[in-house]
Structures are given as structure tokens and as C-alpha cells.
C-alpha positions in Angstrom: 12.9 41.1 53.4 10.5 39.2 51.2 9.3 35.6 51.6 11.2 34.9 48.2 14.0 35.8 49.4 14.1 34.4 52.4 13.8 31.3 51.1 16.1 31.6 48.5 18.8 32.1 51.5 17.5 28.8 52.8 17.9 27.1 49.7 21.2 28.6 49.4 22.0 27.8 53.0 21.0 24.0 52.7 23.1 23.8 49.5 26.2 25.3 51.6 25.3 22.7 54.3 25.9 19.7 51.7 29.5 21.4 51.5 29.9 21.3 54.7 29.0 17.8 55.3 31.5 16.5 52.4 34.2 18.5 54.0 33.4 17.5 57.7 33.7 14.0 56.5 37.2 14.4 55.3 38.1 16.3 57.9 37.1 14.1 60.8 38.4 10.7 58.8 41.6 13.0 58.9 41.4 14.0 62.1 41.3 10.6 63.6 43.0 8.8 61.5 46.7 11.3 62.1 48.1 9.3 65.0 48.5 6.4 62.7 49.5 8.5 59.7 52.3 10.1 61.5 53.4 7.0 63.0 53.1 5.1 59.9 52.8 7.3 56.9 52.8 5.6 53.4 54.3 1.7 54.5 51.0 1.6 55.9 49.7 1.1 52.2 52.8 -1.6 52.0 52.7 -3.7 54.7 51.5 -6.5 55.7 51.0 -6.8 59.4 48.3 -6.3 61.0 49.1 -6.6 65.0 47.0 -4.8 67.3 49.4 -6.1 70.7 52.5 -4.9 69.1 51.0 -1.6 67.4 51.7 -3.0 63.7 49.2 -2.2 61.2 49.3 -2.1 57.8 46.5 -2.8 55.2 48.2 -3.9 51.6 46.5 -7.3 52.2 42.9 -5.7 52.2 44.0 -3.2 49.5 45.0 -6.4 47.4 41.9 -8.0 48.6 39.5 -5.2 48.1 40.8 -4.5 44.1 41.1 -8.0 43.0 37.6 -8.5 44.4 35.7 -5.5 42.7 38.1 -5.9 39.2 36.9 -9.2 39.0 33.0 -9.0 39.9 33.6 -6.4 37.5 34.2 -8.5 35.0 31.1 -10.7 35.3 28.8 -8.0 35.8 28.9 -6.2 32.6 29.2 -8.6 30.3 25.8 -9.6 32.2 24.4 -5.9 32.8 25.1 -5.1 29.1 23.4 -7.9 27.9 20.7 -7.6 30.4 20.3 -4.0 29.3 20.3 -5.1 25.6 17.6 -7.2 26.2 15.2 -5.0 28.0 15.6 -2.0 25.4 15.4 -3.2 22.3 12.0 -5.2 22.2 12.9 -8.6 22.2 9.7 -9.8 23.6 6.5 -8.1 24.4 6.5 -4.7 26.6 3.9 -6.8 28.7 6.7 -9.5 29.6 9.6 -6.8 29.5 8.3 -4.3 32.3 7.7 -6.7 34.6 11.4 -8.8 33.9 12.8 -4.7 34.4 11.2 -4.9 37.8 12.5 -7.9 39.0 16.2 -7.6 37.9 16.2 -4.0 39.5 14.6 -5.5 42.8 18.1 -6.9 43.0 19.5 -3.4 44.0 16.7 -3.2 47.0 18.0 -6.8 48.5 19.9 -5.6 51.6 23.2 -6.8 51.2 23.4 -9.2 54.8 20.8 -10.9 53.0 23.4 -11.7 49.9 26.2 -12.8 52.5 23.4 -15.2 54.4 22.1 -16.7 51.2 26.1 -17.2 50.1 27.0 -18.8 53.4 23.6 -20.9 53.2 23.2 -21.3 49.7 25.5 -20.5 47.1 29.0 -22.3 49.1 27.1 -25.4 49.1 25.8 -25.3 45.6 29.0 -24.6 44.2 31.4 -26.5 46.8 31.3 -29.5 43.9 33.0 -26.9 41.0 35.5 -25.4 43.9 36.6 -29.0 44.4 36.6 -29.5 40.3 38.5 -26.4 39.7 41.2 -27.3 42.9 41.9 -31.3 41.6 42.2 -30.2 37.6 43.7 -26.9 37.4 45.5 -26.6 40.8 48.9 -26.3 38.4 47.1 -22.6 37.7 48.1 -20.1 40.6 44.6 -18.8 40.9 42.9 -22.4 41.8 46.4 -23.4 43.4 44.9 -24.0 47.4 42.3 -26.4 48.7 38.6 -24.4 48.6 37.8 -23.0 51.9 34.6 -22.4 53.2 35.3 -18.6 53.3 37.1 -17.7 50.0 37.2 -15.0 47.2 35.1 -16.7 44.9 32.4 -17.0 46.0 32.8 -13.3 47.1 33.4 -12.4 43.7 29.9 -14.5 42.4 28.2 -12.6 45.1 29.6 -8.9 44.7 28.5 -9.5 41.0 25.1 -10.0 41.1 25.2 -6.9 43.7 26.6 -4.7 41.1 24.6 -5.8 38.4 21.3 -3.6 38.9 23.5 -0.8 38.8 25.4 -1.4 35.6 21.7 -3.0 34.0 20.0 0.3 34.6 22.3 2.8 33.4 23.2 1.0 30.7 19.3 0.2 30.1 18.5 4.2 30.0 20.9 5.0 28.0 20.2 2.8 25.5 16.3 3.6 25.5 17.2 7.5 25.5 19.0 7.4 21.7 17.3 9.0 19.4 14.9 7.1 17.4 16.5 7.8 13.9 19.7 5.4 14.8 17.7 2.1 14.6 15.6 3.6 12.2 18.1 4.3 9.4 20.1 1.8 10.3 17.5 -0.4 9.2 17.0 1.3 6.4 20.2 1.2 5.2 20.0 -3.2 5.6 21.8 -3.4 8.8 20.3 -6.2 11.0 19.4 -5.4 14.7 22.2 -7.1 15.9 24.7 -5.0 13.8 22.6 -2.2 14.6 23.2 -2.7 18.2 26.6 -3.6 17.6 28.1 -0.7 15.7 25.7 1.9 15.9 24.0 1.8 19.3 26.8 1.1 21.7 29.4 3.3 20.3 26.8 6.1 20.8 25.8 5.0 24.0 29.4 4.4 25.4 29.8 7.1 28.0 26.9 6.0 29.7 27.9 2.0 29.6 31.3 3.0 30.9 30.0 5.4 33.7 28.0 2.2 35.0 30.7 0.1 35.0 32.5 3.0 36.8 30.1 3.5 39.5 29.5 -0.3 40.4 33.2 -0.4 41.0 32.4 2.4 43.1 29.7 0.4 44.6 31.7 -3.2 45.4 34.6 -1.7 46.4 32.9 -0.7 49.6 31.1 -3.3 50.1 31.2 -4.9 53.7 28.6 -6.9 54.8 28.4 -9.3 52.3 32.2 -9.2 51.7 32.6 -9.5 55.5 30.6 -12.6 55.7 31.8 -14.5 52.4 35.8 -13.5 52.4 37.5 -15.6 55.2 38.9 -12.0 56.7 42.0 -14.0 56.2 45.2 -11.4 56.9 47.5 -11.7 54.0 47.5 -12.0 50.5 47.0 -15.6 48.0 46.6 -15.1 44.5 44.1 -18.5 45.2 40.4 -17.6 44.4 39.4 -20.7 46.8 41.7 -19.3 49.4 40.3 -16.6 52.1 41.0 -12.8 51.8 40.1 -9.7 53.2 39.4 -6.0 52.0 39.2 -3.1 54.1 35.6 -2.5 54.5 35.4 -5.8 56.2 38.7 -5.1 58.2 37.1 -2.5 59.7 33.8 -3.8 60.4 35.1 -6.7 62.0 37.9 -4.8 64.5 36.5 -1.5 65.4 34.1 -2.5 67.8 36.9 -3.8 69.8 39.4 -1.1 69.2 41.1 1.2 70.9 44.1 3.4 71.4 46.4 3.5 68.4 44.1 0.8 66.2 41.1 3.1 66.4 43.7 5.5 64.1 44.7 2.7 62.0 40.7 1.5 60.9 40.0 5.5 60.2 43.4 5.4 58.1 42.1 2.5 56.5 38.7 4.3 55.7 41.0 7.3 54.6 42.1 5.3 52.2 38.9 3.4 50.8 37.3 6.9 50.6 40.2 8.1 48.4 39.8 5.1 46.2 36.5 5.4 45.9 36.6 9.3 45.1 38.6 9.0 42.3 36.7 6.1 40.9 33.4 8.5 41.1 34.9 11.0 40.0 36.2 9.1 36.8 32.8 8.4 36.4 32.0 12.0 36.5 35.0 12.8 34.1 33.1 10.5 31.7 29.8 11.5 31.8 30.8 15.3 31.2 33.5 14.5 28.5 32.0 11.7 26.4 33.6 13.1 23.0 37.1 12.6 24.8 36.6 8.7 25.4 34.3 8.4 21.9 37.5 9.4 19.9 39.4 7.1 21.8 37.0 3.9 21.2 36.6 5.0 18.1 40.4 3.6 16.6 40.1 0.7 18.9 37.0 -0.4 17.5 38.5 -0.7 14.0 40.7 -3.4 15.6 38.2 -5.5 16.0 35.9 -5.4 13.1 36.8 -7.8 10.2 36.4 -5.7 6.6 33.1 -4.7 5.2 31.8 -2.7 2.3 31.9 0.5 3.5 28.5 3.6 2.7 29.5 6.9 4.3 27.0 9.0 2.1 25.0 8.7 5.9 25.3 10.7 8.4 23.3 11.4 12.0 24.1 14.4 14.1 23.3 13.9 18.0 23.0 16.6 20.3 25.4 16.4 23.4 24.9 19.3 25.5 26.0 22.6 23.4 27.9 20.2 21.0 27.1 18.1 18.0 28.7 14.7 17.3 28.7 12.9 13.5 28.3 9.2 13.8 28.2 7.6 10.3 26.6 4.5 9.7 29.5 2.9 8.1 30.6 -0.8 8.4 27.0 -2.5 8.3 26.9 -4.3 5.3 28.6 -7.7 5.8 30.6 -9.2 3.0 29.3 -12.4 4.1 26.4 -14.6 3.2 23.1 -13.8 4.7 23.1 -17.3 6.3 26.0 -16.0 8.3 23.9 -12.5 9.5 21.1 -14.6 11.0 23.0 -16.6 12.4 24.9 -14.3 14.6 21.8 -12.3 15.5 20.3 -15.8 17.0 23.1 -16.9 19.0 23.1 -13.4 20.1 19.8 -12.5 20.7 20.5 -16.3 22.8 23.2 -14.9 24.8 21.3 -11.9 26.1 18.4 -14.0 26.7 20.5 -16.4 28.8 22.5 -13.9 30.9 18.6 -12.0 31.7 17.5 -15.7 32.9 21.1 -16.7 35.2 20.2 -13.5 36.8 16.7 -14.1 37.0 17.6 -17.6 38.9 19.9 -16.2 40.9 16.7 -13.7 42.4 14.4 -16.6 42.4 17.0 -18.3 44.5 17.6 -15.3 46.9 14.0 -15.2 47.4 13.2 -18.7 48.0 15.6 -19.5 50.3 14.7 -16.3 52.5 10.8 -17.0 52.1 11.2 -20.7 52.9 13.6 -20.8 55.6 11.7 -17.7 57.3 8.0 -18.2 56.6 7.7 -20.7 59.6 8.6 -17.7 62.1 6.4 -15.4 60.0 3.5 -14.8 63.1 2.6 -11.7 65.9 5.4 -13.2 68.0 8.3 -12.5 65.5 6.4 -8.5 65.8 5.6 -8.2 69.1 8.3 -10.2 72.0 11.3 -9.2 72.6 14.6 -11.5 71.9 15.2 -14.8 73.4 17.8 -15.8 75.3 21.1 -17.2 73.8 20.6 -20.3 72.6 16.9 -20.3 73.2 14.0 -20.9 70.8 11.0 -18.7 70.4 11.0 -14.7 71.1 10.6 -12.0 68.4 12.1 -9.1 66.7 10.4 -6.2 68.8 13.6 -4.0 69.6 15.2 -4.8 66.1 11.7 -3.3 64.4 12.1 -0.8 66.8 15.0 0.4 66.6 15.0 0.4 63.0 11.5 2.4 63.0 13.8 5.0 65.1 16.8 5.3 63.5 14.8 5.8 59.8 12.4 8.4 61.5 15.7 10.6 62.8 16.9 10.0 59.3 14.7 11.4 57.7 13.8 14.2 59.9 17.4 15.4 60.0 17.9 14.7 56.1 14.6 15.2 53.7 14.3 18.9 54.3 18.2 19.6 53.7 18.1 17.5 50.5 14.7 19.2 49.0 15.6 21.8 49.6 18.8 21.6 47.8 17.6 20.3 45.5 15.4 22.8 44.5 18.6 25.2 44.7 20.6 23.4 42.5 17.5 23.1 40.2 15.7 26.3 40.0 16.9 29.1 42.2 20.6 28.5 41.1 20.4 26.6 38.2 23.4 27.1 35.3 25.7 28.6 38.7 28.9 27.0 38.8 28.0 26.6 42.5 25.3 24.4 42.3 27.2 22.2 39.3 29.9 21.9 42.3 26.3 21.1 44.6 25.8 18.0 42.0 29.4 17.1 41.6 29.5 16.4 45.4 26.1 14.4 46.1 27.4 12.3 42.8 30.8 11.7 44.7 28.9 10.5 48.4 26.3 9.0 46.7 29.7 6.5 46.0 30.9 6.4 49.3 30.8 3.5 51.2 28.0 3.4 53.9 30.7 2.5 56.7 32.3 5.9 56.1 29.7 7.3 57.3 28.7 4.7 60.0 32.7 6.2 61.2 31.9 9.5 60.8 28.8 9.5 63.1 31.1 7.4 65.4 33.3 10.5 66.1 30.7 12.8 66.0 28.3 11.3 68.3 29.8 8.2 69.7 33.0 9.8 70.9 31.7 12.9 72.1 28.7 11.3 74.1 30.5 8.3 75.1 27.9 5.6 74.1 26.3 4.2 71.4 22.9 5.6 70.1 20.0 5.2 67.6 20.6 9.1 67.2 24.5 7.8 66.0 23.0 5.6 63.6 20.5 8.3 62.6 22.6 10.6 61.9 25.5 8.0 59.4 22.0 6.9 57.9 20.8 10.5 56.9 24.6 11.4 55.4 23.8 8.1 53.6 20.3 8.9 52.2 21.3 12.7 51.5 22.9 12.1 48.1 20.2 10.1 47.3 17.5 12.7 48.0 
């Protein structure tokens, strides 16, 4: 047998593996989670007791808590990420200024997220305790400000989840814009549209599958979020329609009662994953849906956006053809010549060009802010000792981070060991040995659907692999949920 051949099989052999993984996942989440889904079965999803001494669980408070959080850091995010991405495409200032702007709002995405939920108990609560009090004694006749502000509530939650998300959306929305072709702005402008219109009308509509894809995955990405939303939400058990009220969702459900569990409950938290993991699969996979069938959801915008667009002198002598895969799409550059008075163009383009400058510097601050407040508040501790001793005592000053660095050093060396040559070399399956196979498109499919799953889906998997089977916790447990988590990524 040749050497190309042989590795071909291992190429092909790593690319099964990936398959294997996905479905072990399921299976194992199944697996443990059937005690509770016999006993249970679907009023799990509908109610709302959670009582580990009687045996009662059910999980429609975090289900409630764990949508209305993501839906509505949603909301503020692309608004934000659209307009950030706006900003940092189209040339509204130097590249000089722009590239290194890019690299700080991305740097978001690298902020580990117990470092959002510290800097929202420590800094953000406190900052914005004065508009929770505001909101609760003027518009406490509105059910959503209807309960005194807590100091664990939604709210805040939702700010923080937000400016989580927002990388995401900014970048995907960012490269999709930069990757039109040219000719759009260019004949826009040749045809008198202003950039503003151009952007409006002729940019986004093209660019729609991949602005809606980011919003897709960033829901993806909040709603299995746990550390943050673990620290910030109250882990309150039942539902308020209150924003200042406390919640809970059920990533932070389970991170908060599994260490402690047993029996009957340790069924309940891997139902509860079963059921985040579902939730986030089809939320992926609707991503997915859009990405590969953009003319289905262009159509669709395409009537609604005639809703909203007062009447204009209409050219459509003009006409653009862009390629989208084997296909060809007509765009015409029609609606662009405003009825109105020039005054009126220019003025819309500044208070726009405003906006998008304003949402880029709120999430700017909101960095500077993060940073600072880490930096400041652990610069004094920044010496050999915080490198080199080993913990202090409860309640004792002094002492270092040695086992933590450790540990961490550890559990990313067994990562990668275990995960960098399975995803290379899947990679290079999926891209040259077995390119244009419907196997490898599945190969892709599936690291785009766990590259979505929450990162304590995995922590649970590599709890009943490892944990259960060797009786103890391990850094080769956490190896092994952090090089499922990295796989997709590689």
C-alpha cells in the first residue's frame, strides 16, 4: 500500500472520528439523562419545580429565562454589530485608524467570559444601579420594570450577554460587507446614490444572508452562556416578566447544582443539557439553512423591504449580476434617487454616519472599561509571587496562582495533543482529499453545528466519560471537554 494512500485512510479515518464524537455526544447526554426522561417526559419542559429532596424537577423557569435573555441581548447587539460593521467597511476614516479600532472591538470575543460576570458584579451593577432605581420609581406601572432592582437581575445580564455577542455579529457582518463586489458602490455612485443610500438599499440587501447568519449564530452563542449568566442572573427559580428581578437559564442551572448532585438530579441537569443542545442545534442549523439558501430568504426580504421605503423615482435600465455558488442573482439598483431636496440626503447621511460612529465608540468604552478595571484592581498583585506560591489559606492575604497556571498549562497541553492532529487532519480531508463529497459537506455541517454548542455540554460529556468511569475528577477530564471544544474550531 502506498504512503498516499495510507494517508488518505487517515484523513478519512479522522474525518469519521469527528462523526463519531458528534454522535457520542448525543448519545451519552441521552444516556444519562433517560432516568429523568422516563420519569418525567415532556412536563419537564412545563414545570416549574425544581426540588431535589422531593425528586421534582422541571426547567420551564430557565427555558423562559434562557430565551428572554438571548432574544433580548439580541436585540441590542445588532443594531450595534451592524453598525459597527458599517463603520469599519466602508472607509469612514482612515485604514490607519480603522485596523487598529477592528482589533480592539474583536479583542472583545477573546475576553474570557468570568471576566464579563466579575466586571458586571464589580462594575457595571453599580454604575447602573442609579437608572434600575429610575426605571423601578417611573415606569413600575410597566410589567417589565414592575419589581424593586435586585442586585442579581436580568438586566444587567442582558447588557452583559450583548457586548459578548457583539464580536461575533461585528465580524460576520464586517466580511461580508468588505467581500461585495466592487461594482455595487461603484455604480451606485455613479448612478447619484449617496453612500448612505448605497449602504442602505444596495449593500445590505446583498449582504443579508450573511448579517442574518451572525445574528443566528450569536443567539447560538448567548444562549449557552454560563459563566457570566451564572454570576449576573440571581439563579432565582421561577419566572418574573421584571427585568430588575432575578432569573435563571439552564446553563447556569446546571453549573450551579451538578457539582452537588446525585441520584435522580444528576438525570435531570443532563435532561436539561438535552434540551439546551437541542435548542442550540436548530438555531445553528438555521444559520446553516441561511447561509446555503440565501436566494430563499432574499425573495422574502425583498417584498418586506418595499414596506418600508417611502416612494422614489424609480431607474431599472441597471442591472448587476452576482455570483452565488453555481447561481446568478439580478439586484437592480432601483429606488436611489430621492424625490426630496438634497438638504434632506445630507442630512440623513450625517446623522447616520453619527449613529454608527456612536454605537463603534459605546462599545469601545465598554472595552476600555473591562480593561481598566481588570488592570487596576490586579496590577498590585502583578509580581513572581502571584507565579510562583501556591494558594493562601481561606481568608488569608498573600500566596499566588501556581496550581491554577498549572493546571491550566496541563489541561491545554492534553488538549491539544488529543485534538490538533484529529482536526488537521480533517481538515485537510474535507479540503483536498475529499473535497466536493457529500461526506465531507456533512464533515463541515457538523464542526459548524459544535462549533455552537455550549462549552458545558461538553464539560458534561467528559463528566461521563471520564469522571464517572474513573471515579474522580481530573485535568485529563477537563482535557478531554476542552479538546471537543477546540475541535470545531481547528
Amino acid at each position: 500500500m502506498s504512503n498516499d494512500r495510507i494517508f488518505y485512510i487517515l484523513t478519512l479515518l479522522c474525518a469519521f472520528g469527528i462523526v463519531g464524537i458528534a454522535v457520542y455526544i448525543v448519545a451519552e447526554l441521552f444516556w444519562i439523562a433517560l432516568p429523568a426522561m422516563q420519569k418525567f417526559g415532556w412536563q419537564f419542559l412545563i414545570t416549574t419545580e425544581w426540588n431535589p429532596v422531593k425528586n421534582i424537577y422541571g426547567i420551564l423557569p430557565q427555558i423562559y429565562g434562557t430565551l428572554i435573555s438571548s432574544l433580548l441581548a439580541l436585540l441590542i447587539a445588532i443594531p450595534l454589530g451592524l453598525g459597527i460593521a458599517i463603520f469599519l467597511s466602508e472607509s469612514f476614516l482612515p485604514r490607519k485608524i480603522l485596523v487598529p479600532i477592528t482589533f480592539f472591538v474583536e479583542l472583545l470575543a477573546a475576553i474570557p467570559s468570568v471576566v464579563y460576570g466579575l466586571w458586571g458584579i464589580f462594575v457595571l451593577i453599580p454604575k447602573i444601579k442609579p437608572l434600575l432605581d429610575f426605571l423601578y420609581n417611573n415606569f413600575n406601572w410597566i410589567p417589565l420594570f414592575s419589581t424593586a432592582p435586585s442586585t442579581r437581575a436580568i438586566l444587567p445580564t442582558v447588557i452583559v450577554l450583548a457586548m459578548m455577542i457583539l464580536p461575533i455579529i461585528t465580524a460576520i457582518s464586517r466580511n461580508t460587507l468588505v467581500s461585495l463586489p466592487p461594482e455595487l458602490r461603484r455604480d451606485a455612485f455613479a448612478l447619484g446614490a449617496t453612500r448612505w443610500e448605497t449602504i442602505i438599499y444596495i449593500l445590505i440587501p446583498a449582504g443579508l444572508s450573511g448579517i442574518i447568519s451572525s445574528g443566528v449564530l450569536a443567539l447560538g452563542r448567548a444562549l449557552g452562556e454560563t459563566m457570566a449568566t451564572t454570576m449576573l442572573i440571581g439563579n432565582a427559580n421561577r419566572i418574573n416578566v421584571s427585568l430588575l428581578a432575578p432569573g435563571s437559564t439552564i446553563a447556569s442551572l446546571i453549573a450551579n447544582e451538578f457539582s452537588e448532585s446525585k441520584g435522580l438530579q444528576v438525570s435531570a441537569l443532563l435532561y436539561a443539557a438535552l434540551v439546551l443542545m437541542v435548542l442550540t442545534f436548530f438555531v445553528n442549523a438555521f444559520a446553516e439553512f441561511i447561509i446555503f439558501r440565501f436566494h430563499l430568504i432574499s425573495n422574502l426580504f425583498k417584498n418586506i423591504k418595499e414596506l418600508f421605503i417611502y416612494p422614489r423615482v424609480i431607474n431599472k435600465h441597471f442591472q448587476v449580476e452576482l455570483a452565488d455558488n453555481s447561481s446568478y442573482q439580478t439586484i437592480q439598483l432601483t429606488d436611489i434617487y430621492d424625490t426630496g431636496s438634497i438638504l434632506s440626503r445630507k442630512l440623513f447621511s450625517i446623522v447616520m454616519t453619527t449613529v454608527v460612529m456612536l454605537a463603534t465608540l459605546v462599545t469601545l468604552l465598554f472595552l476600555i472599561s473591562i480593561l481598566y478595571s481588570v488592570i487596576s484592581n490586579g496590577m498590585s498583585r502583578l509580581d513572581m509571587a502571584a507565579f510562583t506560591q501556591l494558594p493562601p489559606p481561606p481568608l488569608a492575604n498573600g500566596g499566588g496562582l501556581r496550581n491554577a497556571i498549572t493546571g491550566t498549562l496541563v489541561v491545554v497541553g492534553i488538549s491539544t495533543v488529543l485534538s490538533v492532529p484529529l482536526g488537521i487532519l480533517t481538515a485537510i480531508y474535507t479540503c483536498e482529499l475529499g473535497k466536493n463529497t457529500k461526506f465531507a459537506s456533512l464533515i463541515r455541517f457538523i464542526t459548524n453545528i459544535m462549533s455552537g454548542v455550549p462549552s458545558i455540554i461538553f464539560g458534561l460529556v467528559a463528566y461521563g466519560l471520564i469522571v464517572r468511569n474513573t471515579g474522580s475528577f481530573s485535568a485529563v477530564a477537563g482535557g478531554v471537554a476542552l479538546a471537543i471544544l477546540i475541535l470545531p474550531i481547528l
